[in-house]
C-alpha positions in Angstrom: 0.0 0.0 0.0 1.1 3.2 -0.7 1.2 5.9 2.0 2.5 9.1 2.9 6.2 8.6 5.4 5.9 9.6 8.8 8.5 11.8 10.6 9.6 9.2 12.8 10.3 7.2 10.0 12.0 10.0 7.6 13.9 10.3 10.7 15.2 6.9 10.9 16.1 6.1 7.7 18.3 10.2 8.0 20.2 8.6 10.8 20.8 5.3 8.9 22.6 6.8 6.4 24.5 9.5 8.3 25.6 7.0 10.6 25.9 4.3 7.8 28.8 6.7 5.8 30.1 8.5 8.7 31.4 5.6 9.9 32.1 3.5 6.5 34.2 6.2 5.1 35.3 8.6 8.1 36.9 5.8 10.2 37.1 2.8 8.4 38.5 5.4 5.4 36.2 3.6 2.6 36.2 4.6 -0.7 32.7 6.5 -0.8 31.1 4.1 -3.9 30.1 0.9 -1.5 29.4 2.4 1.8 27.1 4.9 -0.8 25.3 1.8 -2.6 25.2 0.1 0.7 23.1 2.8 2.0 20.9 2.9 -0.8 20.2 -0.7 -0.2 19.7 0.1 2.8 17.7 3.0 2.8 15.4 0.8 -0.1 14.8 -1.8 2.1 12.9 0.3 5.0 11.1 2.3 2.6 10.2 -0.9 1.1 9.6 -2.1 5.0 7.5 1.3 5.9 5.0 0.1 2.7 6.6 2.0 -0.6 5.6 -0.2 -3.3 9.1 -1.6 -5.4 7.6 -0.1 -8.4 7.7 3.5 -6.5 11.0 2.9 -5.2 12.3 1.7 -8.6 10.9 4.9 -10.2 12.7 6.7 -7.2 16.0 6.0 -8.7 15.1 6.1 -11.8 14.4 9.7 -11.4 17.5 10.6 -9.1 19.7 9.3 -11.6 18.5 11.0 -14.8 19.5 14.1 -12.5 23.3 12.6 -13.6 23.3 12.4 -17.3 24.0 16.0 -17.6 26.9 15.7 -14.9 28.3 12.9 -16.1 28.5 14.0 -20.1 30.3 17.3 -18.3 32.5 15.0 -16.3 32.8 12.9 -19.6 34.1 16.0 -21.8 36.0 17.3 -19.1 38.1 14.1 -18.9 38.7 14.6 -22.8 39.4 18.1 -22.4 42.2 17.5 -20.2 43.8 15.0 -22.5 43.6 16.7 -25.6 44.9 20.2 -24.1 48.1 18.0 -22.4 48.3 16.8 -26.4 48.2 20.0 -27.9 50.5 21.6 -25.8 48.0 24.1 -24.2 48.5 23.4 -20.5 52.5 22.6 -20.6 52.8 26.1 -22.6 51.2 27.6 -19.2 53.1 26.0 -17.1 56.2 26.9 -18.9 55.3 30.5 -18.4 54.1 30.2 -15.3 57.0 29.2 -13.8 58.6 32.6 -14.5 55.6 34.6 -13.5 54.1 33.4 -10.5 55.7 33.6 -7.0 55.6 30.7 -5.1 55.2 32.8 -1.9 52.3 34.0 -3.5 51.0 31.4 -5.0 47.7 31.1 -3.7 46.7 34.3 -3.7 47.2 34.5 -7.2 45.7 30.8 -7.7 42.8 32.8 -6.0 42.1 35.9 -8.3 43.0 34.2 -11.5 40.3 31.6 -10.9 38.3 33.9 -9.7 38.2 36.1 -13.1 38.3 33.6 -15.3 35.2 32.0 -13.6 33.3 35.4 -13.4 33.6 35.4 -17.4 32.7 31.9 -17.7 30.0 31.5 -15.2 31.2 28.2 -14.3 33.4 26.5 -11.5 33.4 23.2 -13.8 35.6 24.8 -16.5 37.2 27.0 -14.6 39.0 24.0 -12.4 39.5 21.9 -16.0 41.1 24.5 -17.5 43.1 27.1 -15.5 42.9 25.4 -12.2 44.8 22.5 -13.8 47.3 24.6 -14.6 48.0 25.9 -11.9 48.2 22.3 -10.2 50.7 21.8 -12.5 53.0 24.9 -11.5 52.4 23.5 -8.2 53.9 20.7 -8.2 56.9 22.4 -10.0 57.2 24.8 -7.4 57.1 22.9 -4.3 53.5 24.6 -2.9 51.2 21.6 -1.5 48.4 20.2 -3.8 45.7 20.4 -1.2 46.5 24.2 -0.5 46.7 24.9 -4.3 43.5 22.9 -4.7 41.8 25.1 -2.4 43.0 28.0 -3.8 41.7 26.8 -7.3 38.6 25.6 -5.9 38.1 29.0 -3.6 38.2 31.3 -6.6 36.4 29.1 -9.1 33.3 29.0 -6.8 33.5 32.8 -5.9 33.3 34.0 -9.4 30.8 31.3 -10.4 28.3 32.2 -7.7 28.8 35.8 -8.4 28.7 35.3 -12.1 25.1 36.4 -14.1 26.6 33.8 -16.6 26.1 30.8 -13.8 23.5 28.6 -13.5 23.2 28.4 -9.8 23.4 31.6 -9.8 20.1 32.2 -11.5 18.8 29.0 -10.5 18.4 30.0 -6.8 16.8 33.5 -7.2 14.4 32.0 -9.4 13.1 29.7 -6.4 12.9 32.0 -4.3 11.4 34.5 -6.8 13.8 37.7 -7.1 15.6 39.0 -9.4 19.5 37.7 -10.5 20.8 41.0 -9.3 19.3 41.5 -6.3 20.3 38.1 -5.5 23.6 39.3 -6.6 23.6 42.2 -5.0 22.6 40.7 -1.8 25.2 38.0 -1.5 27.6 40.6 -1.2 27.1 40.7 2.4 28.2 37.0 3.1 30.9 36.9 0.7 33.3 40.0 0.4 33.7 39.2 3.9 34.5 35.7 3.9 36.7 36.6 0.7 38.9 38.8 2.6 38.8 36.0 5.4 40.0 33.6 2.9 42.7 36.3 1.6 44.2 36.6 4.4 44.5 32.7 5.0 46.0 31.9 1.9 48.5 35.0 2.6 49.5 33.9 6.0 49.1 29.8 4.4 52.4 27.9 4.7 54.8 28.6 1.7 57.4 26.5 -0.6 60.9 26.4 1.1 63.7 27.7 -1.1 63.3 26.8 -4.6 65.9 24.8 -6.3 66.3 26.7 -9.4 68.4 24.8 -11.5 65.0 21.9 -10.9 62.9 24.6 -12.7 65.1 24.9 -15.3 65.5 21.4 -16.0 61.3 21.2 -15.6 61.7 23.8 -18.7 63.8 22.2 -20.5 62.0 19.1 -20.6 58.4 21.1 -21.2 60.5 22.0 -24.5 61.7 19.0 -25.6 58.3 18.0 -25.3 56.3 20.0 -26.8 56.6 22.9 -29.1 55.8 25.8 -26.8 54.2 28.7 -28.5 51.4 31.3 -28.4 49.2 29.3 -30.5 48.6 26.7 -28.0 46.5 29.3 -25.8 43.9 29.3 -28.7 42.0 26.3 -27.1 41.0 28.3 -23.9 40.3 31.4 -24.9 38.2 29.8 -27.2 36.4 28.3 -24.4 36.1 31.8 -22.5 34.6 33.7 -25.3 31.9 30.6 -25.4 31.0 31.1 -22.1 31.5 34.8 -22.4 28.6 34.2 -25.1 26.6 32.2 -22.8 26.7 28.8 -24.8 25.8 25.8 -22.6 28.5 24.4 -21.3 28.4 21.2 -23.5 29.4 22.7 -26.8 31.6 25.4 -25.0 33.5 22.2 -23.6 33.2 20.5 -27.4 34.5 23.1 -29.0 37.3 23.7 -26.1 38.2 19.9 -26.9 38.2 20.3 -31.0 40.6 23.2 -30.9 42.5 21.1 -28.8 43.0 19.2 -31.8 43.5 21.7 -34.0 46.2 23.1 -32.3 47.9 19.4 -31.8 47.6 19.3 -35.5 49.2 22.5 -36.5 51.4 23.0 -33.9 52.4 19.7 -32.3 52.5 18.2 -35.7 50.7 15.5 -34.3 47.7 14.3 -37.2 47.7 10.8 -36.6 43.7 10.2 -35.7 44.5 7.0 -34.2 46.7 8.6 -31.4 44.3 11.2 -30.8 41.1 8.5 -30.3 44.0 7.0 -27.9 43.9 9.8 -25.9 40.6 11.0 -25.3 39.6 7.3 -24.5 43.1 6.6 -22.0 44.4 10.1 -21.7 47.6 11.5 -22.5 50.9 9.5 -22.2 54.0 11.1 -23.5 57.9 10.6 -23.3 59.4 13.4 -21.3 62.0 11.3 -18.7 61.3 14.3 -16.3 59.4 12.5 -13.2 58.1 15.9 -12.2 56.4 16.6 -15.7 54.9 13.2 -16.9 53.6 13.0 -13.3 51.9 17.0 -14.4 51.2 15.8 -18.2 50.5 12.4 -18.4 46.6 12.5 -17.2 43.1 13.2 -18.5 41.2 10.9 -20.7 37.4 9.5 -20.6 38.6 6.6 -18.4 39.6 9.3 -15.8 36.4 10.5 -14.5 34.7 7.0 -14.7 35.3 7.2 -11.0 33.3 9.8 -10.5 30.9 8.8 -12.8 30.1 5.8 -10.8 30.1 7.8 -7.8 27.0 10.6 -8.9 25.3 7.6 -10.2 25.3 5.8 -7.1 24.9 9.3 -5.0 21.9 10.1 -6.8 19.9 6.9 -6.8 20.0 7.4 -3.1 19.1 11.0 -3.6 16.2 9.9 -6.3 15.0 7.5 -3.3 14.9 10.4 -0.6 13.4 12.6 -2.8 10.9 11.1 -4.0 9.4 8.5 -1.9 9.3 11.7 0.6 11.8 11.2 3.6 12.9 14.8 3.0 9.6 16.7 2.6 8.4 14.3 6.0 11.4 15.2 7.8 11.7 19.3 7.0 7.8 19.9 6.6 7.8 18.7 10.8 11.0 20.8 11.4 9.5 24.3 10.3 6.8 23.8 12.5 8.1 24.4 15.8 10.2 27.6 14.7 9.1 30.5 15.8 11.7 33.2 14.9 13.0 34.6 12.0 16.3 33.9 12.7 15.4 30.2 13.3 13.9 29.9 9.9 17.2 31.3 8.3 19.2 29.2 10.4 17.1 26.0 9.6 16.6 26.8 6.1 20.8 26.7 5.9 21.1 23.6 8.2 18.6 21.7 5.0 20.5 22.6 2.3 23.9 21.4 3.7 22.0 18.4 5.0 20.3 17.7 1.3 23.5 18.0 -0.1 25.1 15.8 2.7 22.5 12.7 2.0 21.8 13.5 -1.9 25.4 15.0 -3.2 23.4 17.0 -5.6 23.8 21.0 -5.5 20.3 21.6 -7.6 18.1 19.7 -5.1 19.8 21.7 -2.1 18.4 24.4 -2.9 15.5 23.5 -5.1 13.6 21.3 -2.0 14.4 23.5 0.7 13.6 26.9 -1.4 10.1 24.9 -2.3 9.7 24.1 1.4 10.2 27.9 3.3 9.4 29.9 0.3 6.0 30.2 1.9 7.1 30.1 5.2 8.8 33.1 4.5 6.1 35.2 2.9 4.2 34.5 6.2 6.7 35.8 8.5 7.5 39.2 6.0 11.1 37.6 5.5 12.6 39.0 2.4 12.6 36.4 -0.7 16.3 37.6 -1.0 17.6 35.9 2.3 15.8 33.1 1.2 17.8 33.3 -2.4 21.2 33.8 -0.5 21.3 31.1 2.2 20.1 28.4 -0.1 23.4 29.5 -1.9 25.5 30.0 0.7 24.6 26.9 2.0 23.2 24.5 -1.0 25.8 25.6 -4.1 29.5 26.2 -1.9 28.7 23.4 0.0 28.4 20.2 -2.4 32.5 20.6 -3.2 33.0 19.9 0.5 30.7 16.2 0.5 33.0 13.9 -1.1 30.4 11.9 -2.8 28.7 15.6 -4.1 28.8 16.3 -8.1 31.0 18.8 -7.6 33.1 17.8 -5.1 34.0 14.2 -7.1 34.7 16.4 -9.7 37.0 18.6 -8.2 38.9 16.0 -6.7 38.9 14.1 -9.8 39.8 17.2 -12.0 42.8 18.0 -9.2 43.7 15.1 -8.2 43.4 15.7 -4.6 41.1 13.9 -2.6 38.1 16.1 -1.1 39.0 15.1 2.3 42.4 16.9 1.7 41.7 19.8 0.2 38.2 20.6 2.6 41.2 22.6 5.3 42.0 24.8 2.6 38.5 25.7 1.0 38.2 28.4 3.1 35.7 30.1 1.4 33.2 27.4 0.8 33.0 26.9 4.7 33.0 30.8 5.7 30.4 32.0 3.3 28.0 30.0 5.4 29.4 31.3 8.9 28.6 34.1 7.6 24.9 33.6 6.5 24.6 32.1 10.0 26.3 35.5 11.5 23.5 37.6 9.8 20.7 35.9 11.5 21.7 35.4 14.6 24.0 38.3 15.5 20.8 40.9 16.6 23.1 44.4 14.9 23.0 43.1 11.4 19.0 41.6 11.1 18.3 44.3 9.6 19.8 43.6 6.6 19.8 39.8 6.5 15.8 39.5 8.0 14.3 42.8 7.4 11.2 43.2 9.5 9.6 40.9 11.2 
């Protein structure tokens, strides 16, 4: 029989899983894939239990995982991208210039405000990382700074300029819920994150830096990036060809084909590399080449399709167990009977924060963190005179720079993928994805600035 879930029971099958992949994979230090699909099983088998019919919970998943076809054929291309641009020339070329123009000392920072422009012009943290922040993993390395710091700073910047970006999706996504305007949305996020950028500005200046650099290593590193490849101003074509897509505001799945076919252009005419056969090679694989440099291959030999198949796997089995809590209705049960009891404004702020980060904690999906709980308080906040635009900036706050922090989120398996730094290492140093929230939390409870984060009550 099918019937509407309880509280109780929302709440029990909650607690299974949190428990379920706390302790699978934060003290038995699991790969997140089983512990994931072991939950789902789980989580199946007491909705199946509390009286869902199979055919329900079948269509559950279903559902949750036609959330990932869009991911995955980003994560797909990506991994392509990344091989091809190693091919053509297009990231070594950077690094080879990068090593003369960045400062180690002040590495991050500038990790930090690169990222940051580039993803304000391309409205999205997913390219941004691919592209530029893979770079700069590579002048990392070369430079002695550590990965997880760089990876935070990469990560940091990519998500600031995406979620202040008009070109981003999430960025016009969560206005729309909650019914306001892009720029007031905009506008309004200011308040939480020029603060916590200048939090995380300062903690990437006073971060740990490289010890003394062994020069005569960078100039071997050089050396070998020339014998190589040919380095030359060509090989930048491929991004910038990417930027003015996005610039344009093409979706991101031709911006990323056409990022990956003047890849091969530019491997054609400059790398003098036609051979069809090796490029097909090194989509599918990724790319493998010669250089007896340790330091290099380790930088240049990566990418291909085969490369994000574990993350792949990963949003699939994520978002069957998000399809199930969606939509056999433990999460409306469970926050539906939490908004009851609130009575201030502050309280619905605060709670309305606390269920994105928990959506995105049991689903790894950014859209339904702010999509479920924005559908859930929108109303709630038109009864209690809060402004639609707190609404539209906590859900943010808390829903979008949240997911890269869950290691079995879209975007954090992608970052980590992309990086090559596991979430758990790099969460320390993505300051600003856990500040931005602080913040949002500061607004509503600290009684001096209400005013602007609650308006009147």
């Amino acid at each position: 029989m099918n019937r509407q879930l309880s509280f109780p029971k929302s709440i029990l099958i909650i607690m299974f899983i949190l428990a379920f992949l706390f302790v699978s994979i934060f003290l038995f230090k699991a790969e997140p894939h089983l512990p994931l699909l072991a939950a789902t099983v789980g989580t199946a088998v007491l909705l199946r239990l509390f009286g869902s019919p199979w055919k329900k919970l079948e269509a559950a998943i279903i559902q949750g995982i036609q959330t990932a076809i869009i991911p995955i054929l980003i994560l797909s291309l990506i991994g392509i991208l990344i091989a091809v641009w190693m091919m053509s020339g297009t990231v070594p070329t950077i690094l080879y210039f990068g090593m003369d123009y960045i400062n180690p000392h002040y590495f991050a920072v500038s990790a930090l405000y690169v990222t940051i422009v580039v993803s304000m012009f391309t409205g999205s943290s997913f390219t941004t990382v691919s592209t530029v922040g893979v770079a700069f993993m590579g002048i990392a390395a070369t430079t002695g700074v550590s990965p997880a710091l760089a990876a935070g700073a990469v990560i940091c910047g990519a998500c600031f300029g995406d979620k202040m970006s008009p070109l981003s999706d999430t960025t016009n996504f969560a206005p729309a819920v909650a019914g306001i305007s892009i720029f007031t949305h905009i506008r309004n996020m200011m308040y939480t994150t020029v603060p916590a950028l200048i939090v995380t500005t300062a903690f990437f200046l006073c971060a740990p830096h490289a010890g003394q650099l062994d020069l005569s290593s960078i100039e071997q590193m050089k050396l070998a990036l020339k014998e190589g490849f040919h380095i030359h101003w060509l090989t930048l074509m491929p991004p910038l060809a990417v930027i003015a897509c996005s610039v344009k505001r093409i979706p991101i799945l031709p911006t990323l084909i056409v990022g990956i076919a003047a890849g091969l252009l530019v491997t054609a005419i400059v790398q003098h590399e036609t051979a069809v056969d090796v490029w097909f090679d090194v989509m599918q694989s990724g790319y493998k080449s010669a250089i007896a440099n340790e330091t290099v291959a380790s930088i240049v030999n990566r990418g291909g399709l085969q490369s994000m198949m574990w993350s792949v796997s990963l949003i699939l089995i994520a978002l069957s167990l998000g399809g199930l809590l969606q939509h056999c209705g433990v999460i409306e049960a469970f926050f539906r009977k939490a908004i009851q009891p609130l009575k201030k404004g502050s309280s619905i702020v605060l709670m309305t924060g606390a269920s994105s980060i928990a959506v995105n904690a049991m689903t790894g999906e950014q859209y339904l963190s702010i999509l479920l709980p924005g559908q859930m308080f929108k109303d709630e906040y038109e009864r209690r005179n809060l402004p639609a635009k707190t609404l539209a900036r906590t859900l943010e706050d808390c829903g979008t720079l949240v997911n890269p922090l869950v290691p079995w989120g879209v975007s954090g398996a992608f970052f980590a993928a992309a990086l090559g730094v596991p979430v758990t290492e790099y969460v320390p140093y993505a300051t600003f994805l856990w500040v931005s929230p602080l913040f949002t939390f500061a607004l509503a409870l600290i009684p001096m600035l209400q005013k602007n984060s609650l308006g009147k009550h």
